[in-house]
C-alpha positions in Angstrom: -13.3 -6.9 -47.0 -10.1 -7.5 -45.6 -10.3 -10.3 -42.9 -7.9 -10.6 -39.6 -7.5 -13.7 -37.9 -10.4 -16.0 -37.1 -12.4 -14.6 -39.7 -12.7 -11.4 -38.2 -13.1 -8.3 -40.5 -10.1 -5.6 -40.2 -10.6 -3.1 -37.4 -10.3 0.7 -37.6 -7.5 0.2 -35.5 -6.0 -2.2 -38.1 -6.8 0.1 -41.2 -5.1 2.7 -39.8 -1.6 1.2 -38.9 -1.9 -0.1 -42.2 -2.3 3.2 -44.2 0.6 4.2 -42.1 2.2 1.9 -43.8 1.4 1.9 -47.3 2.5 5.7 -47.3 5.8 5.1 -45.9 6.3 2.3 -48.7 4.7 4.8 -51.0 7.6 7.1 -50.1 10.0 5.0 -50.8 9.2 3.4 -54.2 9.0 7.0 -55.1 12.5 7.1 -53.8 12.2 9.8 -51.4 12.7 9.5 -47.9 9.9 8.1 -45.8 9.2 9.8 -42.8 6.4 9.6 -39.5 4.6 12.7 -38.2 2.6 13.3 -35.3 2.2 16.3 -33.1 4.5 17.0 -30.9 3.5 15.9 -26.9 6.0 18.6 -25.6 5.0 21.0 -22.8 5.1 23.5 -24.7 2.3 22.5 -27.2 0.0 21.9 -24.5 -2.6 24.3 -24.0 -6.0 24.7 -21.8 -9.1 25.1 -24.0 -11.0 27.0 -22.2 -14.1 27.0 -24.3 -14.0 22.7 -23.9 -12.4 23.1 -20.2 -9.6 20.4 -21.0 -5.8 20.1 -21.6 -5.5 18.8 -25.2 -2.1 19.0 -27.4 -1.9 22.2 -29.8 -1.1 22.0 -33.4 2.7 22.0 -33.5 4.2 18.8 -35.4 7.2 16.7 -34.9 8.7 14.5 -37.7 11.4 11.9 -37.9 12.8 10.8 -41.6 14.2 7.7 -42.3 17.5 9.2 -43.9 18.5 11.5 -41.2 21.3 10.1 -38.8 20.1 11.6 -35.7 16.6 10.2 -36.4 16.6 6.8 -38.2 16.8 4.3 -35.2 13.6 6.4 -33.8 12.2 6.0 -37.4 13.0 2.2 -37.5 11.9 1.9 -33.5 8.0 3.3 -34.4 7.8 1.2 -37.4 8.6 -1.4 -35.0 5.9 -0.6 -32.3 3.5 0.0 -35.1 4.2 -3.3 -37.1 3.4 -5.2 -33.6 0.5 -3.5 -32.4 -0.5 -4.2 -35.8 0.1 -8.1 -35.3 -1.8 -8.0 -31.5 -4.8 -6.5 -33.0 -5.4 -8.6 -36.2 -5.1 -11.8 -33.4 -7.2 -10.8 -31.3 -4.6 -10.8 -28.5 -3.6 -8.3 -25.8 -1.0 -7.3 -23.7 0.7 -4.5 -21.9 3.4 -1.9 -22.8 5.6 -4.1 -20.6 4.7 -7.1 -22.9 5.0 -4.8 -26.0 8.9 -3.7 -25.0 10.0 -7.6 -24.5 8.5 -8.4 -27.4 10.7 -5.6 -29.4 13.6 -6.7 -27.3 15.7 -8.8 -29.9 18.4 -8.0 -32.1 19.5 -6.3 -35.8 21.3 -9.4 -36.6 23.8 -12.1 -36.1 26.4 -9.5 -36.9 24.5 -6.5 -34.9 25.3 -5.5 -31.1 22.7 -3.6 -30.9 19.1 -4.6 -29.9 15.5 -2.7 -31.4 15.0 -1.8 -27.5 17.0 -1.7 -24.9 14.8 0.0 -22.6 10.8 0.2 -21.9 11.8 4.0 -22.0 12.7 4.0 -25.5 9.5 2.4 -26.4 6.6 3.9 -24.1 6.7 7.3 -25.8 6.6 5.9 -29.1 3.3 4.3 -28.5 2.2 7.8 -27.1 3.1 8.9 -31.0 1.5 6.2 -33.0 -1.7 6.7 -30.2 -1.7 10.8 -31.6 -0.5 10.4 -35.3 -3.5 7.8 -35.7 -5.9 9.4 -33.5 -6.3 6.2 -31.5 -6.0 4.7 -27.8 -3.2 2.3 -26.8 -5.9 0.2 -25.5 -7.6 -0.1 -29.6 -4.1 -1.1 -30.3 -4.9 -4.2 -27.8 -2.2 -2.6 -25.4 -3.8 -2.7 -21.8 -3.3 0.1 -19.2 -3.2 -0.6 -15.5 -6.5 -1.6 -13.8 -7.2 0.5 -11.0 -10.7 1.3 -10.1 -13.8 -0.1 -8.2 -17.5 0.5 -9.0 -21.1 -0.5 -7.1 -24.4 0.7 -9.0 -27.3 0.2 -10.4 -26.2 -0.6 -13.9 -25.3 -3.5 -16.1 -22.1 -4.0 -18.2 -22.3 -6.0 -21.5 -18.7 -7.7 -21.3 -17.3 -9.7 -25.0 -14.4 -11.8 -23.5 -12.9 -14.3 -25.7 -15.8 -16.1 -27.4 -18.0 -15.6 -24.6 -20.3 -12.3 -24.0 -21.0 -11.8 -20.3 -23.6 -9.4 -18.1 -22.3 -8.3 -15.2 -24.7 -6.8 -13.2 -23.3 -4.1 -10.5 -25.4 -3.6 -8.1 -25.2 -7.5 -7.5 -21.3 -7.5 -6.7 -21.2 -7.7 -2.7 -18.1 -6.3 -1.3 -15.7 -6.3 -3.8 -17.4 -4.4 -6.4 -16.9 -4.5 -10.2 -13.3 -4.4 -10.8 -13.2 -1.1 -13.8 -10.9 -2.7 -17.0 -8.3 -0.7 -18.4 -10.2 -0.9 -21.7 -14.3 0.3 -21.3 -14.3 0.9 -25.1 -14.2 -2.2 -27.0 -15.9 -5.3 -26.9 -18.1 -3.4 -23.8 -21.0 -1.7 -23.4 -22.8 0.3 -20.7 -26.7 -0.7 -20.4 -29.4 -0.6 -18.3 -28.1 2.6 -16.3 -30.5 3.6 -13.9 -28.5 6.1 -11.7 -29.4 9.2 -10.7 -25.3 10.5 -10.5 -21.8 9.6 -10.3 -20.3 10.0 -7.1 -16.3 9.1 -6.9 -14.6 9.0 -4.0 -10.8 8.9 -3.9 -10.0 6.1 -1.3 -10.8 2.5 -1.3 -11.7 2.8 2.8 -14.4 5.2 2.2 -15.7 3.3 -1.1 -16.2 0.3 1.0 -17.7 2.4 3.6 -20.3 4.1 1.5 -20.8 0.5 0.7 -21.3 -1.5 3.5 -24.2 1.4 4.3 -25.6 0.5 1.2 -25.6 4.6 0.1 -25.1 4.3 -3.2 -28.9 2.1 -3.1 -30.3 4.1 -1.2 -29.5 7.4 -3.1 -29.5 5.9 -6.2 -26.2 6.4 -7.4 -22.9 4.9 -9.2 -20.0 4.7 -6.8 -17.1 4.6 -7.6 -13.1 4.9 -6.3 -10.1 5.4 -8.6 -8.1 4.4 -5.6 -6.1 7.2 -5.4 -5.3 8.9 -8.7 -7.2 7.7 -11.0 -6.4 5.3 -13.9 -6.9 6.1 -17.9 -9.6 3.1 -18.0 -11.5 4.5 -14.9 -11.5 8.1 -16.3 -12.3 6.9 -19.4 -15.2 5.6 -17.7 -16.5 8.4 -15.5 -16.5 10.5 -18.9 -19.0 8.1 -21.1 -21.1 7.9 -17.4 -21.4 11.7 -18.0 -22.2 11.5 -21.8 -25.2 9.5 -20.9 -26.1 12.8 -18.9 -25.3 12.0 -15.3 -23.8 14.2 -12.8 -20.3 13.7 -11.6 -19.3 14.7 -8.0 -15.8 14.3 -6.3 -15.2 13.5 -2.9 -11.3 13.6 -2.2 -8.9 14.7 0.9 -8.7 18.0 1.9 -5.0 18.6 0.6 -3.2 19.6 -2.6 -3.0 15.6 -3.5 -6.6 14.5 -3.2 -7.8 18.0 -4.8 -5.3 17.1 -7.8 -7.1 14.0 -8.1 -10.4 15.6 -9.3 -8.6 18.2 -11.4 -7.2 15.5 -13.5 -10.8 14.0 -13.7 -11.9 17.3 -14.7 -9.8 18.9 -17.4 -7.7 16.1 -17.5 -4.0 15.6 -17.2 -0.4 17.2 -18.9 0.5 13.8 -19.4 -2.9 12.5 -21.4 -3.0 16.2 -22.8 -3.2 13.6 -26.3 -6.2 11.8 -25.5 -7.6 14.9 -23.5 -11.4 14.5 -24.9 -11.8 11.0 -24.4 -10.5 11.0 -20.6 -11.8 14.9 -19.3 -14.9 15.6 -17.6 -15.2 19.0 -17.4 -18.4 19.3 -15.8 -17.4 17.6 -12.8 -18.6 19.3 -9.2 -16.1 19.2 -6.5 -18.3 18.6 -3.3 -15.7 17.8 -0.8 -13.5 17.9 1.6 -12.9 21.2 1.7 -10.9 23.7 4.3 -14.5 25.8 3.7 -15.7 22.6 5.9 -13.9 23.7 9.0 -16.0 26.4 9.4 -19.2 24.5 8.8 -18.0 21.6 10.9 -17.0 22.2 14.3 -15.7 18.8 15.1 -13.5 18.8 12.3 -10.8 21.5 13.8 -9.7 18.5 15.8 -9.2 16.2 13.0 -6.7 18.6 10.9 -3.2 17.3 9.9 -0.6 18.8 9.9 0.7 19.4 6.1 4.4 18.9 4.8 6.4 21.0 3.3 5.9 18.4 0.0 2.1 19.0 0.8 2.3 22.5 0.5 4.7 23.3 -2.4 2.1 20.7 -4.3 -0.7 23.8 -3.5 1.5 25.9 -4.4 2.3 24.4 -7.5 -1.6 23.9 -8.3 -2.2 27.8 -8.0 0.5 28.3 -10.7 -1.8 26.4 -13.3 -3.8 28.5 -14.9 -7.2 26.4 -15.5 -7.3 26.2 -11.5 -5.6 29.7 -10.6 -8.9 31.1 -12.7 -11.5 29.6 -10.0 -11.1 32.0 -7.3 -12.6 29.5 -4.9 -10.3 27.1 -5.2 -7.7 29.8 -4.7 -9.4 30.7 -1.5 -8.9 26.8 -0.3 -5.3 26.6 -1.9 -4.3 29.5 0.1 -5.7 28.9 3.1 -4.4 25.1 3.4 -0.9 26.9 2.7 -1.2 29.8 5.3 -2.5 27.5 7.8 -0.1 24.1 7.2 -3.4 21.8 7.7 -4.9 19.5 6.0 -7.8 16.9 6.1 -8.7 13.7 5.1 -11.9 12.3 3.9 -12.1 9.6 6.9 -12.3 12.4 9.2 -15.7 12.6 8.5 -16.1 9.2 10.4 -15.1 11.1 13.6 -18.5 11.8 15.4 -19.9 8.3 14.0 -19.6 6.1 11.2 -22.3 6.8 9.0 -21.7 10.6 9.3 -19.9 10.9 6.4 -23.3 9.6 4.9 -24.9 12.7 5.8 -22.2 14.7 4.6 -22.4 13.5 1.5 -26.2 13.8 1.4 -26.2 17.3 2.2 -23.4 18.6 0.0 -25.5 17.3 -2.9 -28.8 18.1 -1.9 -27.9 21.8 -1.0 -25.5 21.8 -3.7 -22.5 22.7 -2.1 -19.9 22.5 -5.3 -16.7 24.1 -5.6 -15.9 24.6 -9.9 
């Protein structure tokens, strides 16, 4: 077996970059032109599976040859990205796409004015390509994502970090909660979940809220916050919480912004159409806030916001997709936030007390108040 550094043996991730490679010299002893191929991330080749309920990429192809002038430096540029991420992985070292670009950023030659990158813009999508022409993840080409994300439950993470392996227990992590890594794939493991449901809530004031009560304890379930939209690490996560079978419920704002927030949780996004599978969960339950709620909630007529015009083109927008356009509840609550230009936030629910949002929460999942 082929051995990276350390003594450790090749990884998948490794393998792959390294077929990659082979073919293209392949190509060339057999003097032809070598050439990358992937399919192509445009908007055009991305498409709604509605037997799955994701966004995923469809089966057009995009390739770049070597001996074409109007595709050579692109050609030489992924060989580039691939050759490094190649290097990261068999040391065992990571960094981010920002890291990845300066590393890149150096020149042809003495006698060249003319760097490999000049930009991170040149170099970001071409990461995107290697990710979808080797069916992998940046982060199993040791490229890390942003961390965003907090999480309070009882469960037990089995972290491998450097030469040391560490339990984290997260029901045991006070106020600050378990900060959710940008890679839950490798060198981690889940154990020891003994949740009844996933419950994420979009801002970091009502996460520490739900805390502080101690609701996820008493209830018996994982909560966590994305912190606004969410990142590819925490959706990531939230999908391998619902292949071990539990629930997932959303609890956002009440305007086209927070309600986005669970739809890219739920079929996933345009831009991670790619990676769609690993990062969609489909059987997500939207339980709230909703404009539905105004009528069930007296108080909460006096807590409306007035929306923006931003606000409402963004609804707008939303009921011109057509994997939300076909829920005709959520048309109901798209066209009703635009005809009356309100909105409402989550906190809102902290108007008559504190805990109240407690029993909100509490009731929309025992009575099984969903939208799709």
């Amino acid at each position: 077996m082929t051995m990276a550094a350390k003594g450790k043996p090749v990884s998948k991730s490794s393998q792959k970059i390294e077929e990659m490679g082979k073919e293209i010299v392949g190509e060339i002893s057999a003097g032809k032109s070598p050439k990358f191929s992937t399919l192509a991330r445009t908007r055009s080749n991305i498409i709604f599976d509605q037997k799955q309920g994701y966004l995923r990429l469809g089966k057009t192809r995009e390739e770049r040859t070597f001996l074409n002038y109007s595709q050579s430096r692109r050609f030489m540029q992924t060989v580039a990205v691939a050759a490094k991420c190649h290097k990261f992985v068999n040391e065992n070292l990571h960094t981010t796409i920002r890291g990845l670009f300066y590393q890149l950023k150096y020149s042809l030659g003495e006698d060249v004015d003319e760097n490999v990158f000049s930009e991170q813009s040149e170099s970001n999508p071409l990461i995107e390509d290697i990710e979808v022409a080797l069916e992998l993840k940046r982060e199993d080409l040791n490229l890390n994502a942003n961390r965003k994300g907090v999480l309070a439950g009882n469960m037990k993470v089995m972290d491998t970090f450097g030469n040391e392996r560490l339990e984290i227990d997260c029901s045991k992590q006070g106020r600050s909660g378990w900060a959710i890594p940008s890679d839950v794939d490798n060198d981690i493991e889940f154990v020891d979940v003994k949740a009844k449901y996933v419950l994420v809530v979009e801002k970091d004031a009502l996460w520490q809220r739900l805390n502080e009560d101690g609701l996820w304890k008493k209830e018996n379930f994982i909560l966590i916050t994305p912190q606004g939209q969410a990142a590819r690490g925490t959706r990531r996560l939230i999908r391998k919480l619902a292949d071990m079978g539990l629930p997932v419920y959303l609890f956002t704002d009440s305007d086209a912004w927070g309600w986005y927030i669970y739809w890219t949780i739920k079929t996933g996004s345009i831009n991670l159409a790619y990676i769609g599978s690993d990062v969609a969960t489909p059987e997500a339950k939207f339980i709230g806030v909703t404009m539905s709620d105004l009528d069930k909630y007296e108080f909460l007529n006096k807590m409306t916001i007035n929306a923006s015009d931003v606000d409402l083109k963004r609804a707008q927008e939303m009921l011109n997709y057509s994997w939300i356009s076909k829920s005709k509840e959520w048309v109901t609550e798209l066209e009703r936030m635009i005809k009356s230009k309100k909105k409402l936030e989550q906190d809102a629910l902290q108007g008559p007390r504190l805990t109240f949002v407690d029993d909100y929460i509490r009731d929309k999942i025992k009575n099984k108040e969903f939208l799709p």
